[in-house]
Structures are given as C-alpha cells and as structure tokens.
N, CA, C and O atoms as a GROMACS GRO file, in nm:
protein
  268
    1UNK      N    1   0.084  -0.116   0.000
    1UNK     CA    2   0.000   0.000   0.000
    1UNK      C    3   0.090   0.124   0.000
    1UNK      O    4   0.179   0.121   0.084
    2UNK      N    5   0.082   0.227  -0.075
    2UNK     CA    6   0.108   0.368  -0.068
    2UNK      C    7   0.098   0.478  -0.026
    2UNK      O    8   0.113   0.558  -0.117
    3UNK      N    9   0.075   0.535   0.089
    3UNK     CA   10   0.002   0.616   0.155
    3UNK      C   11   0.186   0.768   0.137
    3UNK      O   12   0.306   0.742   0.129
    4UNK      N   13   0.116   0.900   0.138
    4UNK     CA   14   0.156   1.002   0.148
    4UNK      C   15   0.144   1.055   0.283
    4UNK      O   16   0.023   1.051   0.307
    5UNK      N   17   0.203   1.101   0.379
    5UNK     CA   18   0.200   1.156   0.543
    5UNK      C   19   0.242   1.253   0.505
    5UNK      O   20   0.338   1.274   0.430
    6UNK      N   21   0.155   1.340   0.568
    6UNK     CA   22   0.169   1.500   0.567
    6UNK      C   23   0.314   1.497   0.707
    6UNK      O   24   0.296   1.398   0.778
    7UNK      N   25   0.399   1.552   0.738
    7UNK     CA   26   0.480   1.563   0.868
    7UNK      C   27   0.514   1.691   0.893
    7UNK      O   28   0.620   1.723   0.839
    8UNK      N   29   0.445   1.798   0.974
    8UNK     CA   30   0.563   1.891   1.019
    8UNK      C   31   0.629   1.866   1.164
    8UNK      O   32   0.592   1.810   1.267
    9UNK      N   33   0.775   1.953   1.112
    9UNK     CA   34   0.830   1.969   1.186
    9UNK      C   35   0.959   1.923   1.155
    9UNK      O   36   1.044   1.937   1.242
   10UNK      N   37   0.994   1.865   1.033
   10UNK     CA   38   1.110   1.811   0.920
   10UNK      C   39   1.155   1.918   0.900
   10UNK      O   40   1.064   1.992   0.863
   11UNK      N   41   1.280   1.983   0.905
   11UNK     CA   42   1.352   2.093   0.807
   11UNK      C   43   1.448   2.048   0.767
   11UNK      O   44   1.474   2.091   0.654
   12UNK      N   45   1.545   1.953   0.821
   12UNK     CA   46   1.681   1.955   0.767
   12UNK      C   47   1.684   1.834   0.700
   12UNK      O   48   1.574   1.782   0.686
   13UNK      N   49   1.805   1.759   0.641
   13UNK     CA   50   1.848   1.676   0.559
   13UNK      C   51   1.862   1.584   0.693
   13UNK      O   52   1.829   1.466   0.674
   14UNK      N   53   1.909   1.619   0.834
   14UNK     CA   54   1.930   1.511   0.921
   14UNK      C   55   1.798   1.484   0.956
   14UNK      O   56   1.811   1.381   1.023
   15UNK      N   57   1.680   1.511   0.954
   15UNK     CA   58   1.527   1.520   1.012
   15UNK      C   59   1.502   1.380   0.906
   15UNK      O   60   1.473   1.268   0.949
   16UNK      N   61   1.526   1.429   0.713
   16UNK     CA   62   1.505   1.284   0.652
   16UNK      C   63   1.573   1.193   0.673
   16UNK      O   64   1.540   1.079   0.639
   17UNK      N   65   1.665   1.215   0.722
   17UNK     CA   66   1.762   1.065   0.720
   17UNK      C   67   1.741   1.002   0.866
   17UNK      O   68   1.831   0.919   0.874
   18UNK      N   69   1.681   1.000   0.961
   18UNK     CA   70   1.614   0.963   1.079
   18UNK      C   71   1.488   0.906   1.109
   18UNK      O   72   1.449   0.824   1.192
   19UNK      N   73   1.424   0.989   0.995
   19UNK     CA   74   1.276   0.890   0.964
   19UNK      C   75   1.304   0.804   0.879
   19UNK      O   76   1.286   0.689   0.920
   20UNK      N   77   1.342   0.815   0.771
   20UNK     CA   78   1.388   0.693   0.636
   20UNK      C   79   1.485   0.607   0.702
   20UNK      O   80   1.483   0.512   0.623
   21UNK      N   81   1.583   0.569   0.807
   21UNK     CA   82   1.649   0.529   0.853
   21UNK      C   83   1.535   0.404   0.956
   21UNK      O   84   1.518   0.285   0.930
   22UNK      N   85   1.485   0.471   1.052
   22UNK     CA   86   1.394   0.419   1.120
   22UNK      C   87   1.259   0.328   1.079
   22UNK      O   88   1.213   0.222   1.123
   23UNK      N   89   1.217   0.425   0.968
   23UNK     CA   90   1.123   0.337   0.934
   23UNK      C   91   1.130   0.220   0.846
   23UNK      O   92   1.041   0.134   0.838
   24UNK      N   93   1.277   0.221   0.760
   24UNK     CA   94   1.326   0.133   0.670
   24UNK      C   95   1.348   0.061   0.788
   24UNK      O   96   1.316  -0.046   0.736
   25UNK      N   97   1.379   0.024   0.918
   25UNK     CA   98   1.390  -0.099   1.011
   25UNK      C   99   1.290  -0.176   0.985
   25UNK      O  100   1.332  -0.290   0.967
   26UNK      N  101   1.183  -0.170   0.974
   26UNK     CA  102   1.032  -0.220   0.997
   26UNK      C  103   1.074  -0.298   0.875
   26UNK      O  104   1.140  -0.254   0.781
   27UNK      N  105   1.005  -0.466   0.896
   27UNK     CA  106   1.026  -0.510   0.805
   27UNK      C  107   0.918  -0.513   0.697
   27UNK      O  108   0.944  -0.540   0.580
   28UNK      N  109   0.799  -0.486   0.743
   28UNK     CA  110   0.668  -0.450   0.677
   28UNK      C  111   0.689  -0.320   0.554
   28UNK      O  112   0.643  -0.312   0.440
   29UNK      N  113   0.763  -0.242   0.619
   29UNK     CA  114   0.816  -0.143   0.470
   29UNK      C  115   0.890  -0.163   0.412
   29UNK      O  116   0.984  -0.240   0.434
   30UNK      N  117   0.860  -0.076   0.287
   30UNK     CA  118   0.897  -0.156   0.119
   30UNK      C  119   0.978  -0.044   0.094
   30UNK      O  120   1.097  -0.068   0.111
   31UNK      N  121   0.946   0.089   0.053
   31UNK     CA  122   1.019   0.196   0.014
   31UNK      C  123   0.977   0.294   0.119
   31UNK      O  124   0.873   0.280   0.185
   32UNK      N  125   1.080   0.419   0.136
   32UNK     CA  126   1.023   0.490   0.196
   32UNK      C  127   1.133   0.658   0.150
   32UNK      O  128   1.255   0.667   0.135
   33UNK      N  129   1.027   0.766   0.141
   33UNK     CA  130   1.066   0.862   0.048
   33UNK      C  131   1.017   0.967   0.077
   33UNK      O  132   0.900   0.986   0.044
   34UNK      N  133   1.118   1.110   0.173
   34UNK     CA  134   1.089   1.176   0.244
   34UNK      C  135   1.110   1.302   0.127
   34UNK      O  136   1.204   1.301   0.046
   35UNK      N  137   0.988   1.427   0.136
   35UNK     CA  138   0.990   1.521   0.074
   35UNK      C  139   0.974   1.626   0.126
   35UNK      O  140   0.874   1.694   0.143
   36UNK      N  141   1.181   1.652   0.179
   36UNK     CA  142   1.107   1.803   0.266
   36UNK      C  143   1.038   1.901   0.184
   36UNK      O  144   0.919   1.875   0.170
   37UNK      N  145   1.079   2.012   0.123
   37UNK     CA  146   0.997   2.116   0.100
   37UNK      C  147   0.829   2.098   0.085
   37UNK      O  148   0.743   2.182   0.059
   38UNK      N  149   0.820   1.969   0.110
   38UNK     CA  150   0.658   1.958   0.077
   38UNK      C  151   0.584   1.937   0.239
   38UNK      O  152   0.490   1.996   0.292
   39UNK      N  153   0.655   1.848   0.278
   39UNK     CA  154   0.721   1.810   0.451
   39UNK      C  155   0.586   1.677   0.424
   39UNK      O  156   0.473   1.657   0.470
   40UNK      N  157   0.665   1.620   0.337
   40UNK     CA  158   0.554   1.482   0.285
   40UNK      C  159   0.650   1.337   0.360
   40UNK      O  160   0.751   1.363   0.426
   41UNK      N  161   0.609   1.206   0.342
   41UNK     CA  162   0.676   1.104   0.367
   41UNK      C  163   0.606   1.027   0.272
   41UNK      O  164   0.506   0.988   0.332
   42UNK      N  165   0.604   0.987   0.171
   42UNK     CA  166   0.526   0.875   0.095
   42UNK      C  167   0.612   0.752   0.174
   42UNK      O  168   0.727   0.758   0.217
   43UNK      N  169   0.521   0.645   0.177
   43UNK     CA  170   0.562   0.504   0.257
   43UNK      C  171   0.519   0.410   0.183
   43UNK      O  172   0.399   0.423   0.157
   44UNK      N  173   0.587   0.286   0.120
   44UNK     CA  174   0.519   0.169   0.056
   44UNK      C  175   0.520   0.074   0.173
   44UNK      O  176   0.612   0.071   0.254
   45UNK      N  177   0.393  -0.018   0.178
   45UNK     CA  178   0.403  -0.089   0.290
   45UNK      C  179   0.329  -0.201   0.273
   45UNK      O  180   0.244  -0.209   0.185
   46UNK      N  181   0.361  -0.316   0.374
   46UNK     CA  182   0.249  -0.402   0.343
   46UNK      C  183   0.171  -0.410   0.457
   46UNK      O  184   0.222  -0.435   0.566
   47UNK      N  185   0.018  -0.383   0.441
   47UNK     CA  186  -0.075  -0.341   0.568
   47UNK      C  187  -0.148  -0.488   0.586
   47UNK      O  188  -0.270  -0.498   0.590
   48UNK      N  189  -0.072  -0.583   0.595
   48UNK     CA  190  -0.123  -0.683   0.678
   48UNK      C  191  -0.048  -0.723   0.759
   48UNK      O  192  -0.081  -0.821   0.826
   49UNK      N  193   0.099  -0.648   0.783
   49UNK     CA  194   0.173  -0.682   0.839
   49UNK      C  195   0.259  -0.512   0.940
   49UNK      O  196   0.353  -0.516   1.019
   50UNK      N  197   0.175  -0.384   0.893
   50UNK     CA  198   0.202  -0.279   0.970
   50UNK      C  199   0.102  -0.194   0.934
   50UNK      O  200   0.077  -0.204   0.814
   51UNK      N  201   0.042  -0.124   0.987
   51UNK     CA  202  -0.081  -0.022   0.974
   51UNK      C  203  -0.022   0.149   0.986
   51UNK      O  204   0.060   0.201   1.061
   52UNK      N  205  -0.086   0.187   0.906
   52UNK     CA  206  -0.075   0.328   0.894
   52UNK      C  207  -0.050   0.392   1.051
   52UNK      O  208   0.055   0.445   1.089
   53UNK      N  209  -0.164   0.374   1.125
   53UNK     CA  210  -0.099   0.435   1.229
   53UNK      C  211   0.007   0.404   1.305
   53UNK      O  212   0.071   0.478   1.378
   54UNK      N  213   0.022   0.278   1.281
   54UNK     CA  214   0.183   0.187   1.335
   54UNK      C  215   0.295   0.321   1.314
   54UNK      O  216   0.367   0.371   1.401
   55UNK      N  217   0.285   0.356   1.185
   55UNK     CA  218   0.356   0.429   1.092
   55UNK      C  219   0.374   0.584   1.184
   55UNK      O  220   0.459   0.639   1.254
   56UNK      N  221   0.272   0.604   1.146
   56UNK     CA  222   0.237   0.740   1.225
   56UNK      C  223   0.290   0.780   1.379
   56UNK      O  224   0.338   0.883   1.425
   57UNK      N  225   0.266   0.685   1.422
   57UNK     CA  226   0.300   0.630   1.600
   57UNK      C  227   0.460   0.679   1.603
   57UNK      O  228   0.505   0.780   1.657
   58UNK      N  229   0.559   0.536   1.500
   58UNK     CA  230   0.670   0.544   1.470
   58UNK      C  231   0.732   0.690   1.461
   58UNK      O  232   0.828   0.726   1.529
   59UNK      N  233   0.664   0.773   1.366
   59UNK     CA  234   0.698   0.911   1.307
   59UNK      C  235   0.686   0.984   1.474
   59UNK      O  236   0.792   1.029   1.516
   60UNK      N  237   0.581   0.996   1.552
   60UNK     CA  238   0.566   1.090   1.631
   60UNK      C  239   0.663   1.094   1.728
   60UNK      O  240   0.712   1.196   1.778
   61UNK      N  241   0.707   0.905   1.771
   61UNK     CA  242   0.829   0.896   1.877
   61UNK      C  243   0.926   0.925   1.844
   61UNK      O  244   1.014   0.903   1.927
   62UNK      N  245   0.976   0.997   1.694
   62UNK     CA  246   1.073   1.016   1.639
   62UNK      C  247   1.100   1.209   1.701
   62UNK      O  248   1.205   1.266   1.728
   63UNK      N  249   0.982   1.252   1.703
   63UNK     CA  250   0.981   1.352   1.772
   63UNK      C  251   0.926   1.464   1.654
   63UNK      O  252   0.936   1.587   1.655
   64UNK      N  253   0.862   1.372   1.548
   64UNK     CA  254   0.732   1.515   1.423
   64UNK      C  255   0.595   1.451   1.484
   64UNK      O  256   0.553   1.364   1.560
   65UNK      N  257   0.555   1.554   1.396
   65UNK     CA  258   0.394   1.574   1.412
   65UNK      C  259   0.355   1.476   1.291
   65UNK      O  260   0.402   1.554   1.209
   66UNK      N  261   0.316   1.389   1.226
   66UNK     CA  262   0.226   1.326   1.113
   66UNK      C  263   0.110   1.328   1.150
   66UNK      O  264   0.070   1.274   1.253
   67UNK      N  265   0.013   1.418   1.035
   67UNK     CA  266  -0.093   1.426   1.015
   67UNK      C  267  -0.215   1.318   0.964
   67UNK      O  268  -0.331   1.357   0.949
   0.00000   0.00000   0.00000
C-alpha cells in the first residue's frame, strides 16, 4: 500500500535521514521517500503486516507531528 503523510516539523536533511532510517527498520516497509519542502513522507508498505498508524506512532516517537 502507498500512503503520502503529511509531517511537520522536518527541516533539515538530518530530520530525513532519521525517519527513512527508522522506518526502513520495519520489516513490513517496502520503500520509503521523504519530501522536505513539501514536509511529505510517501511510505510503501504491506498493511497486513504494519498499519498506517503503526507508521504514524513510529513518526511521532521520532519527535514530528504526522498528520
């Protein structure tokens, strides 16, 4: 599945490489592809094996906001 996450609170190049780092652990994700100036995260995933808010959860303990 493909889902787009809105995230603020991303500005720098070290902000993407901490979420894409982290969430590429999960073995349930497939790709994962952070767009600051948009302050997007598109995520490929397989949702029988991690759920969007899994995702989301992940992102917030990271210390952003996902919408």
């Amino acid at each position: 599945m493909l889902k787009l996450i809105s995230v603020s609170g991303m500005i720098t190049e070290n902000c993407r490489d901490i979420i894409m780092k982290r969430l590429e652990e999960e073995d349930a994700v497939q790709t994962v592809d952070v767009r600051l100036p948009k302050s997007l995260v598109e995520v490929v995933f397989d949702e029988n094996n991690i759920s969007l808010e899994d995702i989301k959860k992940i992102i917030h303990e990271l210390g952003y906001d996902p919408m």
